[in-house]
TITOR-171772 format. One record per atom (N, C-alpha, C, O): residue in one letter; atom name; x, y, z; residue number from 1. Coordinates in nm, 4 decimals. Each point is the difference from the previous one (the first is absolute). Layout:
! TITOR-171772
r,a,X,Y,Z,k
A,CA,X,Y,Z,NUM $
...
! end
This chain:
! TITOR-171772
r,a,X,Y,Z,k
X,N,13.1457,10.1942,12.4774,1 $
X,CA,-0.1065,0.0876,-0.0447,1 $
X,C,-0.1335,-0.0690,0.0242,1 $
X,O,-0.0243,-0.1170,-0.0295,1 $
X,N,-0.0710,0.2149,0.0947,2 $
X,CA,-0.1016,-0.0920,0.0159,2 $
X,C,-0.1257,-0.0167,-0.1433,2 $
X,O,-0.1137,-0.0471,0.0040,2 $
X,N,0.1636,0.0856,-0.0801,3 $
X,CA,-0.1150,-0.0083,-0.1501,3 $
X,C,0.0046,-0.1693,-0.0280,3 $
X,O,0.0972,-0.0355,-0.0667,3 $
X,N,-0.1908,-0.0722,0.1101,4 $
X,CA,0.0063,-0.1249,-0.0663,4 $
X,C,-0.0435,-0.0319,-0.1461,4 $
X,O,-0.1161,0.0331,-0.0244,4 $
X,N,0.1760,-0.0829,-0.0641,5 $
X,CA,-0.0642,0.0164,-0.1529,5 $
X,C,0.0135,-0.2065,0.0165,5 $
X,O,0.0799,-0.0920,0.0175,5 $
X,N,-0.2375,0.1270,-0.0416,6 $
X,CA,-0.0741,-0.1240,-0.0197,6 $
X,C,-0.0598,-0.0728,-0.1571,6 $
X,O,-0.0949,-0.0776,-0.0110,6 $
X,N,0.1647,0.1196,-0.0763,7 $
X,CA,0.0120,-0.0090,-0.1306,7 $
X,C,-0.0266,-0.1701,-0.0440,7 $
X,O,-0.0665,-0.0582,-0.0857,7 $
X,N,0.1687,0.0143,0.2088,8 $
X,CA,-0.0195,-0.1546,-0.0462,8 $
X,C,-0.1172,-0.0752,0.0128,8 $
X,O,-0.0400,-0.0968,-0.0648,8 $
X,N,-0.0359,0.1921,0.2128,9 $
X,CA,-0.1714,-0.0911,0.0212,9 $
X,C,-0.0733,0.0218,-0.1150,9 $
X,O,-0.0963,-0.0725,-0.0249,9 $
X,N,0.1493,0.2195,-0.0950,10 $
X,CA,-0.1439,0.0400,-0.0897,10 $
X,C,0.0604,-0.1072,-0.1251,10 $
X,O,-0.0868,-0.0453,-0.0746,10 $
X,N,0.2110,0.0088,0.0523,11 $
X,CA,0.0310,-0.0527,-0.0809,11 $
X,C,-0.0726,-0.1436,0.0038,11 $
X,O,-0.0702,-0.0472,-0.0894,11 $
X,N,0.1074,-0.0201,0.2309,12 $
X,CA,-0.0616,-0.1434,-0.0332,12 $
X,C,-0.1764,0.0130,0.0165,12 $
X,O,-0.0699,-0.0988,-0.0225,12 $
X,N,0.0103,0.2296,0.0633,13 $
X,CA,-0.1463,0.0227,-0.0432,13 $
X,C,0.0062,-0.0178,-0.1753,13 $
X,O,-0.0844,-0.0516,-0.0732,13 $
X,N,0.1714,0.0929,0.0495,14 $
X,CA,-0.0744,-0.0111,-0.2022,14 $
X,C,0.1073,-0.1115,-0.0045,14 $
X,O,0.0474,-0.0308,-0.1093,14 $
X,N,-0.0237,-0.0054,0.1752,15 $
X,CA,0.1031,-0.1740,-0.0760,15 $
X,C,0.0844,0.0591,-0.1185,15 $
X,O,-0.0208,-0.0295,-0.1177,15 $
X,N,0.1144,0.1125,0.1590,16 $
X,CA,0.0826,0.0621,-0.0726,16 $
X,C,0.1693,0.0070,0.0169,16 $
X,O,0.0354,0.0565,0.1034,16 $
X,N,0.0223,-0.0829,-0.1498,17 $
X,CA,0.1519,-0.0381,-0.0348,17 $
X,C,0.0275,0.1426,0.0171,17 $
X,O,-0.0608,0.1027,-0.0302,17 $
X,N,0.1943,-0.1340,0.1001,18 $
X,CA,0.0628,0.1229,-0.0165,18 $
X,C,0.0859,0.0783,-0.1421,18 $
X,O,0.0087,0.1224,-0.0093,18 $
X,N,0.0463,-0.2134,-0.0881,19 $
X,CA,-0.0227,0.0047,-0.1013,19 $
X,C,-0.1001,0.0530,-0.1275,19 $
X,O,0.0279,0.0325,-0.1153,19 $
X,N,-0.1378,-0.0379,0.1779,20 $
X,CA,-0.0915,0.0021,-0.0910,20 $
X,C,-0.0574,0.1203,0.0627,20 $
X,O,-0.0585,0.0731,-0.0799,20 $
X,N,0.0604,-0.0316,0.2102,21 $
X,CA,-0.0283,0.1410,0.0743,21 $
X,C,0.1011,0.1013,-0.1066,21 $
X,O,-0.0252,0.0957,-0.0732,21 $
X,N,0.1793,-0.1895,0.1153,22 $
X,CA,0.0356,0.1188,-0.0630,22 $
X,C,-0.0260,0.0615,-0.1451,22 $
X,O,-0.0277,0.1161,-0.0298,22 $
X,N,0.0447,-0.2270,-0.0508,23 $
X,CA,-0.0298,0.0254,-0.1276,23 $
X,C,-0.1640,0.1250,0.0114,23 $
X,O,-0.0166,0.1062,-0.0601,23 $
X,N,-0.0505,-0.1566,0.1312,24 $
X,CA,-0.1515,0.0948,-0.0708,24 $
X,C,0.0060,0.1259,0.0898,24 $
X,O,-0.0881,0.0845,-0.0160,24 $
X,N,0.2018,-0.0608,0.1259,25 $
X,CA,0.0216,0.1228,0.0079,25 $
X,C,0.1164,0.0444,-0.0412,25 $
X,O,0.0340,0.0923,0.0740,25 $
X,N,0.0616,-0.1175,-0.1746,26 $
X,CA,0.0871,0.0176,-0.0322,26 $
X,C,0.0758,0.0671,0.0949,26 $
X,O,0.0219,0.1211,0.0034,26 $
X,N,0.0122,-0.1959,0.0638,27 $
X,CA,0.1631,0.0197,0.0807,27 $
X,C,0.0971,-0.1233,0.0074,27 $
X,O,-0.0517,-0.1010,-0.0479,27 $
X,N,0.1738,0.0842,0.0937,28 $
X,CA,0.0493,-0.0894,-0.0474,28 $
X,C,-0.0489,-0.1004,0.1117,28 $
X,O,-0.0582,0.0437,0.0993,28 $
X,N,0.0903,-0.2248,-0.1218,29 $
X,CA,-0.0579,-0.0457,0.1446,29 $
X,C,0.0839,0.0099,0.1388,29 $
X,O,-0.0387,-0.0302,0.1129,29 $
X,N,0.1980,0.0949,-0.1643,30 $
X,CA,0.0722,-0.0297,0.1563,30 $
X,C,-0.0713,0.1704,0.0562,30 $
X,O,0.0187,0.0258,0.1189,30 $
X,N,-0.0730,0.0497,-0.1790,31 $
X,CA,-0.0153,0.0980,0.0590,31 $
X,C,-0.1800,-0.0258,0.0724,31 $
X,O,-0.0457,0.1038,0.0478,31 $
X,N,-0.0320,-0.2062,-0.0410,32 $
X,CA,-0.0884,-0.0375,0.0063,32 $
X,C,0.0274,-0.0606,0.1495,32 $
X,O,-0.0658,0.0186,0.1024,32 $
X,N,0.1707,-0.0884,-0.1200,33 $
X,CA,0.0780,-0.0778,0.1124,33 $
X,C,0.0324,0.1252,0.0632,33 $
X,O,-0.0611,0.0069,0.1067,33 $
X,N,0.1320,0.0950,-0.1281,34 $
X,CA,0.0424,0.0518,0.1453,34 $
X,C,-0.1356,0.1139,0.0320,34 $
X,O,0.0165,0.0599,0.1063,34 $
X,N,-0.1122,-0.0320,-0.1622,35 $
X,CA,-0.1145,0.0407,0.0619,35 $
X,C,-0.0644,-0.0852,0.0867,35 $
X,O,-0.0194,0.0476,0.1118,35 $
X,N,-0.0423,-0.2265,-0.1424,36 $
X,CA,-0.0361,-0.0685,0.0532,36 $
X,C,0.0503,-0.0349,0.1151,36 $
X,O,-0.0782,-0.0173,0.0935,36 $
X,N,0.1970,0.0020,-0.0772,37 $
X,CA,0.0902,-0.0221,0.1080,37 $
X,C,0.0400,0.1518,0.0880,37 $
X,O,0.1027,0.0174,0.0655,37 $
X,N,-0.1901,0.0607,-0.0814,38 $
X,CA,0.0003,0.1259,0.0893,38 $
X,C,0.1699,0.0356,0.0108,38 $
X,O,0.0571,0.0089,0.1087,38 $
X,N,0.0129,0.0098,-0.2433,39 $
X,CA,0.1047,0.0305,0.0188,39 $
X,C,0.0122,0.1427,-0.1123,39 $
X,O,0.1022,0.0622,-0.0289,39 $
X,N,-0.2379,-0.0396,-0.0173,40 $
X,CA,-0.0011,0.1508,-0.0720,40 $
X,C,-0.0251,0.1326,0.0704,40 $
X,O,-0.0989,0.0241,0.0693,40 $
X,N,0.2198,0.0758,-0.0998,41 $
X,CA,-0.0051,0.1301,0.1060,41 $
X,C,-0.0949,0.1158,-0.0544,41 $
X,O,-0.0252,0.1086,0.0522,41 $
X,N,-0.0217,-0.1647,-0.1761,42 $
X,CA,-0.1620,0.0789,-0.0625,42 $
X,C,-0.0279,-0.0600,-0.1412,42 $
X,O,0.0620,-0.0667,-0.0828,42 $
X,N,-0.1739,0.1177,0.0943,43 $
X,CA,-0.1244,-0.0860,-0.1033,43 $
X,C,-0.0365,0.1210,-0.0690,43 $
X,O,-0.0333,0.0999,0.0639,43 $
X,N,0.0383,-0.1021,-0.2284,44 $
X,CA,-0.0387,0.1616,-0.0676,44 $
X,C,-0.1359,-0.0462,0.0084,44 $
X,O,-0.0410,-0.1147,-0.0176,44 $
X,N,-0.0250,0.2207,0.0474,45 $
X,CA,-0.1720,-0.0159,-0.0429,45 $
X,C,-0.0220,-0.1145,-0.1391,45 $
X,O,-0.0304,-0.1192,0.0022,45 $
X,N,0.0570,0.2021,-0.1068,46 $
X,CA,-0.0373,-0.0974,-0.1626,46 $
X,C,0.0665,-0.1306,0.0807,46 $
X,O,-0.0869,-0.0462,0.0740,46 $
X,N,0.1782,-0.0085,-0.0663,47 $
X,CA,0.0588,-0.1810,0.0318,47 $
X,C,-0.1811,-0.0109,0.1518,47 $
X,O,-0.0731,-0.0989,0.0034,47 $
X,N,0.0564,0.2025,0.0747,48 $
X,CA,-0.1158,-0.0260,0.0735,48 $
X,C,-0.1709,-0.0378,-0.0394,48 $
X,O,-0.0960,-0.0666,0.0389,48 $
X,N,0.1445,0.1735,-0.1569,49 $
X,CA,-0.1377,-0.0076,-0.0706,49 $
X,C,-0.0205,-0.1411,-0.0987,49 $
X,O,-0.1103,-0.0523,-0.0156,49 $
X,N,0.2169,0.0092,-0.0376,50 $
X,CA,0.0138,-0.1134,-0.0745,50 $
X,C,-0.0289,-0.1412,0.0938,50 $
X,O,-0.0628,-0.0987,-0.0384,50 $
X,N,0.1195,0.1160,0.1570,51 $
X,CA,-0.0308,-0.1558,0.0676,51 $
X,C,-0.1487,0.0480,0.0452,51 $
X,O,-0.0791,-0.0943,-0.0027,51 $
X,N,0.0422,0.1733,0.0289,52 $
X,CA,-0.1069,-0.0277,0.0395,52 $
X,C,-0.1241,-0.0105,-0.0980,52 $
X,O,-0.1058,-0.0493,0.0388,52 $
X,N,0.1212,0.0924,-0.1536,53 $
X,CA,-0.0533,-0.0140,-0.1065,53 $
X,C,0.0250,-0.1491,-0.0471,53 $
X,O,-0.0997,-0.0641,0.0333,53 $
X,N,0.1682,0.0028,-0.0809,54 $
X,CA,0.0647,-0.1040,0.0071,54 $
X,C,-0.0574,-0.1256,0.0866,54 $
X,O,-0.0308,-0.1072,-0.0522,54 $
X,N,0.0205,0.1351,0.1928,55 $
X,CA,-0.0634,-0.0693,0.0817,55 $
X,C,-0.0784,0.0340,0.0896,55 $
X,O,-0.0118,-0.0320,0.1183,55 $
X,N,-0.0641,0.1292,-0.2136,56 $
X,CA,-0.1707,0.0572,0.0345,56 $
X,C,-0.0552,0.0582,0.1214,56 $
X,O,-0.1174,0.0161,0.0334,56 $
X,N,0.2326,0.0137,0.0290,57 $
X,CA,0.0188,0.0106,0.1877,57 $
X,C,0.0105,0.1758,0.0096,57 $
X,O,-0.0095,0.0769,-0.0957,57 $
X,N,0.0259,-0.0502,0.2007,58 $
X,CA,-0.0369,0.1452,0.0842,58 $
X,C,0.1893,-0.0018,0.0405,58 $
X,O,0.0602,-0.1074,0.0010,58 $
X,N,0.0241,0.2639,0.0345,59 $
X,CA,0.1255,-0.0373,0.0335,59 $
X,C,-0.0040,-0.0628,0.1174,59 $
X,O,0.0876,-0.0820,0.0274,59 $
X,N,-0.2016,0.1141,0.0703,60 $
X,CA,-0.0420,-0.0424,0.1374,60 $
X,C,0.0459,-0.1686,0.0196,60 $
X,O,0.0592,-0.0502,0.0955,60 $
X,N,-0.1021,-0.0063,-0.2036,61 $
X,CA,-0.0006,-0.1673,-0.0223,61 $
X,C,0.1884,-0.0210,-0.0069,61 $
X,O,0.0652,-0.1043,0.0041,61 $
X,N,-0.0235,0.2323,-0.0145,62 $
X,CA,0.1826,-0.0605,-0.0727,62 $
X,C,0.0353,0.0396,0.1140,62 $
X,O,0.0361,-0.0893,0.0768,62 $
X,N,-0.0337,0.2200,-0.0295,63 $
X,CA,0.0757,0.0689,0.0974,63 $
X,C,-0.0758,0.0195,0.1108,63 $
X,O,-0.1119,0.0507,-0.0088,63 $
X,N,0.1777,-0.0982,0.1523,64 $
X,CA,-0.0369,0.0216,0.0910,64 $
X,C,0.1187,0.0413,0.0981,64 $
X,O,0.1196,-0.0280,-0.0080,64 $
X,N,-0.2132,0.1301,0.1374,65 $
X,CA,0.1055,0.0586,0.0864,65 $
X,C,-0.0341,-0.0766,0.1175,65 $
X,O,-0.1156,-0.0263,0.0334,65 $
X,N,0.2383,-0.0146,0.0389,66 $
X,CA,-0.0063,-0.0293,0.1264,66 $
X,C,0.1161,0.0931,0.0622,66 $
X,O,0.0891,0.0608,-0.0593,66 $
X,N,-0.1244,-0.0705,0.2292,67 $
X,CA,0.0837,0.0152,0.0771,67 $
X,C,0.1388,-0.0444,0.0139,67 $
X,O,0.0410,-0.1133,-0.0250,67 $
X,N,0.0492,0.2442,0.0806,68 $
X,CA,0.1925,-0.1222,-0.0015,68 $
X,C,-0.0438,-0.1092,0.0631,68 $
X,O,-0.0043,-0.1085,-0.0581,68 $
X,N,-0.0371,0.1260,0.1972,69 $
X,CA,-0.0027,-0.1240,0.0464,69 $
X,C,-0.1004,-0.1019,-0.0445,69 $
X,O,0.0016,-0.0904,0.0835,69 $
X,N,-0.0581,0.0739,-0.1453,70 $
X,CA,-0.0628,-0.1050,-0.0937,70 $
X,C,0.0437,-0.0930,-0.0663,70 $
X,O,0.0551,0.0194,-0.1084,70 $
X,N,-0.0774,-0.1810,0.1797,71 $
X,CA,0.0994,-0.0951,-0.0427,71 $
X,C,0.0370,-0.0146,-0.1173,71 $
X,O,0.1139,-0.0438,-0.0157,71 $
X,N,-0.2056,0.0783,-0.1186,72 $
X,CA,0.0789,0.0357,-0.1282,72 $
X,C,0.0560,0.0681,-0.0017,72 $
X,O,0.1172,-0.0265,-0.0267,72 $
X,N,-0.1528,0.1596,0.0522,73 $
X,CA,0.1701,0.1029,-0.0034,73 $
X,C,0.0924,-0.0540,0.0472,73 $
X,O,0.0959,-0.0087,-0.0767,73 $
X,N,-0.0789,-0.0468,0.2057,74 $
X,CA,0.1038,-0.0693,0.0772,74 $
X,C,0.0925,-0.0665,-0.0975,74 $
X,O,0.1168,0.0162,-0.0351,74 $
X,N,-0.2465,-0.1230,-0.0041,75 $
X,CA,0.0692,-0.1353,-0.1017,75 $
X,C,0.0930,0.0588,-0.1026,75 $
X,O,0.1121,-0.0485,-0.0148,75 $
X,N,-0.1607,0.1687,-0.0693,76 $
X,CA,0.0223,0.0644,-0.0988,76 $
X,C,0.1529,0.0472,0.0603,76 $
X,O,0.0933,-0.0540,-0.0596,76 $
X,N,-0.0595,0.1363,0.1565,77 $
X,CA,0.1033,0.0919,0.0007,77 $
X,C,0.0977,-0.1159,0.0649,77 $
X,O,0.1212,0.0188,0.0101,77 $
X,N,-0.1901,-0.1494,0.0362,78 $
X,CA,0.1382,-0.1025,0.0098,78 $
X,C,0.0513,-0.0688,-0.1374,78 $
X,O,0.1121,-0.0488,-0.0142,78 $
X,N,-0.2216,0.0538,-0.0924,79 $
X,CA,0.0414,-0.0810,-0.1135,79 $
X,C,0.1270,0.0983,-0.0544,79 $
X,O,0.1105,-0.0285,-0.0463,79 $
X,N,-0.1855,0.1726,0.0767,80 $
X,CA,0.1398,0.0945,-0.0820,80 $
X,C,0.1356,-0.0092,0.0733,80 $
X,O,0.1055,0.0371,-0.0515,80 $
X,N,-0.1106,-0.0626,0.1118,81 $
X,CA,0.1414,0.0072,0.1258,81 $
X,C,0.0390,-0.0964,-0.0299,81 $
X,O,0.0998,-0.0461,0.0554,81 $
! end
């Protein structure tokens, strides 16, 4: 899928634990983990509205689209395989 979720660059912008992400958006942290790790097949708005509230950012800053052939997509659909 080409949607890259860049969650982890806004996290170490506020020097923030994933733990402690999760806690102040209340979700659990392995589910923090499989968003970060671009292994979530959707994001509800409210869990959207919370990280970005949370870490003061635009969704633009979390989610980004690239092309299939775009060496992250690439990277991405070999990690799933």
């Amino acid at each position: 899928m080409p949607i890259i979720i860049n969650l982890d660059v806004e996290l170490a912008k506020k020097k923030m634990s994933v733990t402690e992400f999760a806690a102040a958006i209340e979700i659990t942290p392995a589910n923090v983990s499989v968003l970060k790790n671009g292994r979530a097949k959707a994001v509800r708005f409210t869990t959207l509205d919370a990280i970005c509230r949370v870490l003061e950012c635009q969704p633009g800053d979390i989610l980004q689209w690239v092309p299939e052939d775009h060496p992250a997509a690439v990277a991405a659909r070999e990690a799933d395989a």
